[in-house]
mmCIF file of the N, C-alpha and C atoms, coordinates in Angstrom:
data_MODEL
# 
_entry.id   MODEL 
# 
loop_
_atom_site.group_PDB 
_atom_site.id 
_atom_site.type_symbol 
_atom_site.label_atom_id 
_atom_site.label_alt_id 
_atom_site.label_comp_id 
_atom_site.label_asym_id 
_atom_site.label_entity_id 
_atom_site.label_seq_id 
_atom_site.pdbx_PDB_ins_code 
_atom_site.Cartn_x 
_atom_site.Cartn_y 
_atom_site.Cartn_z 
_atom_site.occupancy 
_atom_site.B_iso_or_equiv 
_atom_site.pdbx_formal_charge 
_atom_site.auth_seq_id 
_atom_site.auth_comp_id 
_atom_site.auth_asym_id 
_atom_site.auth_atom_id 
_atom_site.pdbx_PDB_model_num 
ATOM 1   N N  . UNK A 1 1  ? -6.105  -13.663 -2.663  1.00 0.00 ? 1  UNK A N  1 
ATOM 2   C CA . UNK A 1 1  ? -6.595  -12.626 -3.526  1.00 0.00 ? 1  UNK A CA 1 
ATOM 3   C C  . UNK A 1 1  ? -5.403  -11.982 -4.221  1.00 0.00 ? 1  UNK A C  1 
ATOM 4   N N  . UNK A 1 2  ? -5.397  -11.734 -5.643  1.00 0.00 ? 2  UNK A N  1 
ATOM 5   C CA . UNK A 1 2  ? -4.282  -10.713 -6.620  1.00 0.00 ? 2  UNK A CA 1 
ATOM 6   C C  . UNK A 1 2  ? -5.149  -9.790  -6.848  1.00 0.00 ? 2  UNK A C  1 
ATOM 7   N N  . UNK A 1 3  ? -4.477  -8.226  -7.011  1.00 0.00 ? 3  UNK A N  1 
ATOM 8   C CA . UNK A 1 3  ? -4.664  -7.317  -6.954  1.00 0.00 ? 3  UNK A CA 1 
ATOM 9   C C  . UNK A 1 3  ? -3.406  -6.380  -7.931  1.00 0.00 ? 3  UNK A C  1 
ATOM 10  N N  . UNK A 1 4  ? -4.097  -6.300  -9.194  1.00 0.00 ? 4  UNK A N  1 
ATOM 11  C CA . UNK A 1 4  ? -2.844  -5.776  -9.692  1.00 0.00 ? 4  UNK A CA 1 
ATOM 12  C C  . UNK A 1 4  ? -3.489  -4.140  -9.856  1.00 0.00 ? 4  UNK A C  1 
ATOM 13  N N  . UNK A 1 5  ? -1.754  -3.800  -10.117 1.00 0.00 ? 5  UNK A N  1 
ATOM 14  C CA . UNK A 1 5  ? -2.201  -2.145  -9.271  1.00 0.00 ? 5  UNK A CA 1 
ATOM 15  C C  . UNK A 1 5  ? -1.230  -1.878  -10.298 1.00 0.00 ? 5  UNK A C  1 
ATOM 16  N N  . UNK A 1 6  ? -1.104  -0.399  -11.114 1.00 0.00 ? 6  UNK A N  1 
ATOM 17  C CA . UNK A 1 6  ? 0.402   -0.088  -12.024 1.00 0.00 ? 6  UNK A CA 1 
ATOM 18  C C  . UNK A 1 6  ? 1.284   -0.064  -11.389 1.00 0.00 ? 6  UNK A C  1 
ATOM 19  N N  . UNK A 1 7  ? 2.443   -0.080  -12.341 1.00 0.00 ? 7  UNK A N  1 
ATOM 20  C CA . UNK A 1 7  ? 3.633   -0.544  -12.407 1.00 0.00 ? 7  UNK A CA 1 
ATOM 21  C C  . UNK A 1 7  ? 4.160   0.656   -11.190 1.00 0.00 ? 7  UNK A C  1 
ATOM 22  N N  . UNK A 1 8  ? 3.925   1.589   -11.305 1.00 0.00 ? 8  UNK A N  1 
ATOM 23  C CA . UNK A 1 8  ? 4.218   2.863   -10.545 1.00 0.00 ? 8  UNK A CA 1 
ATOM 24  C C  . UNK A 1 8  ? 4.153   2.584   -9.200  1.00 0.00 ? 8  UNK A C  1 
ATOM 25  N N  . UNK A 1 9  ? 2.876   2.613   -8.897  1.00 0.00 ? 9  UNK A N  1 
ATOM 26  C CA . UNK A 1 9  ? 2.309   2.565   -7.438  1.00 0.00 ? 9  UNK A CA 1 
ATOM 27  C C  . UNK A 1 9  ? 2.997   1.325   -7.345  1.00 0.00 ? 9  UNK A C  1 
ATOM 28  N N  . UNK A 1 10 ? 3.120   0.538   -7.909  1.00 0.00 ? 10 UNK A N  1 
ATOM 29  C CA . UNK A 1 10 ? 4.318   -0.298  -6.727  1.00 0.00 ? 10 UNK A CA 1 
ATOM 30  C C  . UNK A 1 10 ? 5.472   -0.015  -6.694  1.00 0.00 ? 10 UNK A C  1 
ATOM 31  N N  . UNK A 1 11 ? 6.035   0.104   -7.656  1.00 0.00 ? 11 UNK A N  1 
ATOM 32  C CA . UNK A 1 11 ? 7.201   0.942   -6.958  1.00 0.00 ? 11 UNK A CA 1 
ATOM 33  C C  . UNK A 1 11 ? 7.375   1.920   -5.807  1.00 0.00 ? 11 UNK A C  1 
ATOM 34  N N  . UNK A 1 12 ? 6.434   2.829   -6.211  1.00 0.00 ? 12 UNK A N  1 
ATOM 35  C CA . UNK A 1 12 ? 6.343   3.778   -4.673  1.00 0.00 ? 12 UNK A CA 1 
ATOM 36  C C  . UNK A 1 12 ? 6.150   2.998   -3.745  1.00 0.00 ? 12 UNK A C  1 
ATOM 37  N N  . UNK A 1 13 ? 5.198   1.756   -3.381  1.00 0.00 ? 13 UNK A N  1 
ATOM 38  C CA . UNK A 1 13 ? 4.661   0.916   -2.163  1.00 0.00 ? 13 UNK A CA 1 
ATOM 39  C C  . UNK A 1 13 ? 6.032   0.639   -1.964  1.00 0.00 ? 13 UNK A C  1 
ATOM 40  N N  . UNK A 1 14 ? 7.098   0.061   -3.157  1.00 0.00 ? 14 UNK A N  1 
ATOM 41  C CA . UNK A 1 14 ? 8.030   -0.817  -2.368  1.00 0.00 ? 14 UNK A CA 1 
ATOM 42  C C  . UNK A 1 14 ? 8.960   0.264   -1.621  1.00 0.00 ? 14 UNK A C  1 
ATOM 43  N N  . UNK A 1 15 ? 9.018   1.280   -2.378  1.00 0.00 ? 15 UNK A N  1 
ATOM 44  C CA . UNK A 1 15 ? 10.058  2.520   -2.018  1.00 0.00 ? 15 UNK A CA 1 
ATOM 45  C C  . UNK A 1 15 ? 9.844   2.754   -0.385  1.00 0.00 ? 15 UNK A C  1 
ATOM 46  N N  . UNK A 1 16 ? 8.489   3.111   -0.409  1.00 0.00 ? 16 UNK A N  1 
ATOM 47  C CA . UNK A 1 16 ? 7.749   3.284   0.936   1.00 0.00 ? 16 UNK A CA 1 
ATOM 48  C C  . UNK A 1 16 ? 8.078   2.230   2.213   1.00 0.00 ? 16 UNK A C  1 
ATOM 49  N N  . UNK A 1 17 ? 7.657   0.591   1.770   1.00 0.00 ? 17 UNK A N  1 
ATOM 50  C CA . UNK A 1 17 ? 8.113   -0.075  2.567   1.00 0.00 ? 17 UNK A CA 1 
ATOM 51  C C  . UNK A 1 17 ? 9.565   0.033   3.172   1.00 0.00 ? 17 UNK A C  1 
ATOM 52  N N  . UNK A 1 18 ? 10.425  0.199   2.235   1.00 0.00 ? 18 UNK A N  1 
ATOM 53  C CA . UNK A 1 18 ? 11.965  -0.065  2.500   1.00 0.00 ? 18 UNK A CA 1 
ATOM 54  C C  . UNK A 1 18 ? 11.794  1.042   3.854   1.00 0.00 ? 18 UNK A C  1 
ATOM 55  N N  . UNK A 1 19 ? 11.605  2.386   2.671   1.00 0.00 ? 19 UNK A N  1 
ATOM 56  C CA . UNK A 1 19 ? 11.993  4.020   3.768   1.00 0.00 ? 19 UNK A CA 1 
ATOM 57  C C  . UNK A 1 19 ? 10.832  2.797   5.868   1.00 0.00 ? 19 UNK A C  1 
ATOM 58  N N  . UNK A 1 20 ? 10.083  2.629   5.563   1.00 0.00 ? 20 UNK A N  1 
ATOM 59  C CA . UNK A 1 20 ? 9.139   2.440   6.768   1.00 0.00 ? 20 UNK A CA 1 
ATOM 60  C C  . UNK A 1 20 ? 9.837   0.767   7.563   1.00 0.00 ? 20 UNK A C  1 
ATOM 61  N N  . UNK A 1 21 ? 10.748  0.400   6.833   1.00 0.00 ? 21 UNK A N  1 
ATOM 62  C CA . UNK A 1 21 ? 10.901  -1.159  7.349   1.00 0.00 ? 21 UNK A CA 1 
ATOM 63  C C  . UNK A 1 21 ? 9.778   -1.700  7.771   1.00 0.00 ? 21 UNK A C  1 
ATOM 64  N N  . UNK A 1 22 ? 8.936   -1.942  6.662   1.00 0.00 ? 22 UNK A N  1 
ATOM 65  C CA . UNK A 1 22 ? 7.289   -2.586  6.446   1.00 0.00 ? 22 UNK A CA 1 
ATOM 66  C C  . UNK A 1 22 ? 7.144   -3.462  5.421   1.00 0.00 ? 22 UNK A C  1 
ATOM 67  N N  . UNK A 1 23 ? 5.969   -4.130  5.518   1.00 0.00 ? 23 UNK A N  1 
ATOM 68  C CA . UNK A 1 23 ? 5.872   -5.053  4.318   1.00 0.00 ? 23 UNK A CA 1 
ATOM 69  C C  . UNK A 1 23 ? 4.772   -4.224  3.424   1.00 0.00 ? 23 UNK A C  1 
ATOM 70  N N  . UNK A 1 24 ? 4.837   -4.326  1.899   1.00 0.00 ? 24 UNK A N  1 
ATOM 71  C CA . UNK A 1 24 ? 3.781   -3.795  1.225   1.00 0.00 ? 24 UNK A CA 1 
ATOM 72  C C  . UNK A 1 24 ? 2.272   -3.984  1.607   1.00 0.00 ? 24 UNK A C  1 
ATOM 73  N N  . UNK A 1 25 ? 2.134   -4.962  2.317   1.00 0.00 ? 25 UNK A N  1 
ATOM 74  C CA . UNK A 1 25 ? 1.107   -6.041  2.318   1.00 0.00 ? 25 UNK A CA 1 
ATOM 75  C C  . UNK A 1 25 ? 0.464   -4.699  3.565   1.00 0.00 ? 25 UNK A C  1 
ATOM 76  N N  . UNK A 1 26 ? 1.819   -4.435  4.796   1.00 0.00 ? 26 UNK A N  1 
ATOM 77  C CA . UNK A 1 26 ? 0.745   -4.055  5.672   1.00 0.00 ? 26 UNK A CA 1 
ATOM 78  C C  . UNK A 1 26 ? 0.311   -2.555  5.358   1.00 0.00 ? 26 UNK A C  1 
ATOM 79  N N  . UNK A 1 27 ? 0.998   -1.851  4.438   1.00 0.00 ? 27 UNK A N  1 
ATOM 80  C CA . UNK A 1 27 ? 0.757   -0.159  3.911   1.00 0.00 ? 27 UNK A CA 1 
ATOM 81  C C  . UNK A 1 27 ? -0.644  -0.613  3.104   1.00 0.00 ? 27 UNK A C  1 
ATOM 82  N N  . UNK A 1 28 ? -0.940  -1.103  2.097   1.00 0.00 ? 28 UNK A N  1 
ATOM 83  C CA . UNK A 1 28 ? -1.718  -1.497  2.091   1.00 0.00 ? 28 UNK A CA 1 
ATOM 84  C C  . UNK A 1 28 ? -3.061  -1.556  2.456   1.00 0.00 ? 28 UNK A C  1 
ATOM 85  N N  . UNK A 1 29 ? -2.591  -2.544  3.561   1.00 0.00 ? 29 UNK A N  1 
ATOM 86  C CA . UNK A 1 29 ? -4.226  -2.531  4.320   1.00 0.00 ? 29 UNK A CA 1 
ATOM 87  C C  . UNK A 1 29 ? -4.668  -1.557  4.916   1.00 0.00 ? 29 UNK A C  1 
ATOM 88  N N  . UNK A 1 30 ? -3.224  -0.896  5.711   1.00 0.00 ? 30 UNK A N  1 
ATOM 89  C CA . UNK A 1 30 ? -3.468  0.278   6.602   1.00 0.00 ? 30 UNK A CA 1 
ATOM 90  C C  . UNK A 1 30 ? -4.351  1.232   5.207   1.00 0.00 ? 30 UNK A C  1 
ATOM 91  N N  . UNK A 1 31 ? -4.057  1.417   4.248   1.00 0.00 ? 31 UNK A N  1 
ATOM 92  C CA . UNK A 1 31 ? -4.467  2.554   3.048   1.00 0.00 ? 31 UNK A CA 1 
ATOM 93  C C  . UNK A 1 31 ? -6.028  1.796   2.694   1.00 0.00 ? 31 UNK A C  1 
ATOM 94  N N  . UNK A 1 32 ? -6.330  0.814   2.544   1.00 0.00 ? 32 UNK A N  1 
ATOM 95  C CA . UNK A 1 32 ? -7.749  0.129   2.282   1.00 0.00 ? 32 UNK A CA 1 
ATOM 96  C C  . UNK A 1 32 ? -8.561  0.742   3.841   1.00 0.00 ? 32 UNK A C  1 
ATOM 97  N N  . UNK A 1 33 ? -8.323  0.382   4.733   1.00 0.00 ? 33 UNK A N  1 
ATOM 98  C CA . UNK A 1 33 ? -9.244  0.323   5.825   1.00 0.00 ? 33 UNK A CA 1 
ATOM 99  C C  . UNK A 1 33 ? -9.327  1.404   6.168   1.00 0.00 ? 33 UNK A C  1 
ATOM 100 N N  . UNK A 1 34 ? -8.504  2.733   6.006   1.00 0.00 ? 34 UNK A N  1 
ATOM 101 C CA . UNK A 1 34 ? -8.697  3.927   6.346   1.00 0.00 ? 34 UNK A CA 1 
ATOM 102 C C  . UNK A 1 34 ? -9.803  4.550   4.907   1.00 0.00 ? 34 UNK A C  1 
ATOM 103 N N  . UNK A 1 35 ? -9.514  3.865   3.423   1.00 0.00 ? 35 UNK A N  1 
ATOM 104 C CA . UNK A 1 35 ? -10.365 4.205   2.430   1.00 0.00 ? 35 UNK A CA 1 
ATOM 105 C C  . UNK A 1 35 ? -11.616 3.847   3.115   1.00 0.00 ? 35 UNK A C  1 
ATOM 106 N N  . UNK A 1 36 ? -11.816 2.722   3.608   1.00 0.00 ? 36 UNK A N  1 
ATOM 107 C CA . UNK A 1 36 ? -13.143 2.166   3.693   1.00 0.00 ? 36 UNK A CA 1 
ATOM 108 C C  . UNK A 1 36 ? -13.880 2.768   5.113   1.00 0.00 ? 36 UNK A C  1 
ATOM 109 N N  . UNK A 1 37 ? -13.003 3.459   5.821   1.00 0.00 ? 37 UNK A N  1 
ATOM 110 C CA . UNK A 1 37 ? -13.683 4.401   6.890   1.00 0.00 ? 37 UNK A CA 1 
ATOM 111 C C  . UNK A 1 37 ? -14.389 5.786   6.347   1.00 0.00 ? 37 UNK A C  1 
ATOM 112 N N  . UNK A 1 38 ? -13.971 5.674   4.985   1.00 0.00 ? 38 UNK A N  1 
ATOM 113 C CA . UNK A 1 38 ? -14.012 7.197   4.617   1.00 0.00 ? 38 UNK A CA 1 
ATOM 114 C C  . UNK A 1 38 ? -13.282 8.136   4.318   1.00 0.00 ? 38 UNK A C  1 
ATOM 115 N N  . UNK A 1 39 ? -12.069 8.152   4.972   1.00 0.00 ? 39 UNK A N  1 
ATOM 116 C CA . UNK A 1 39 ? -10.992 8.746   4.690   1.00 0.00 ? 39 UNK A CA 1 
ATOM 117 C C  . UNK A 1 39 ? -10.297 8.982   3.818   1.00 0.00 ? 39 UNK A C  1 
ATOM 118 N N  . UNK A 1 40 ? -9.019  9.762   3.919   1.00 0.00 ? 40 UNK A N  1 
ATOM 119 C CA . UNK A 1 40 ? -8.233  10.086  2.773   1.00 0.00 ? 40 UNK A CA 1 
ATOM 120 C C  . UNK A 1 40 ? -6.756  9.670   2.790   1.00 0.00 ? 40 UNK A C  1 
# 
């Protein structure tokens, strides 16, 4: 699956990953599956 997202928000994702020593892939999901609980 591609998923294009602006230019921005990835930058922040990648910014994020580095600061978290994470992959974009798993911020991400963690941010989808907490959307899809409902959450914020």
């Amino acid at each position: 699956m591609k998923v294009y997202i602006p230019r921005e928000l990835y930058r922040r994702l990648k910014l994020k990953a580095v600061e978290e020593e994470r992959e974009i892939s798993e911020l991400v999901e963690e941010a989808l599956m907490v959307w899809l609980r409902g959450g914020r």
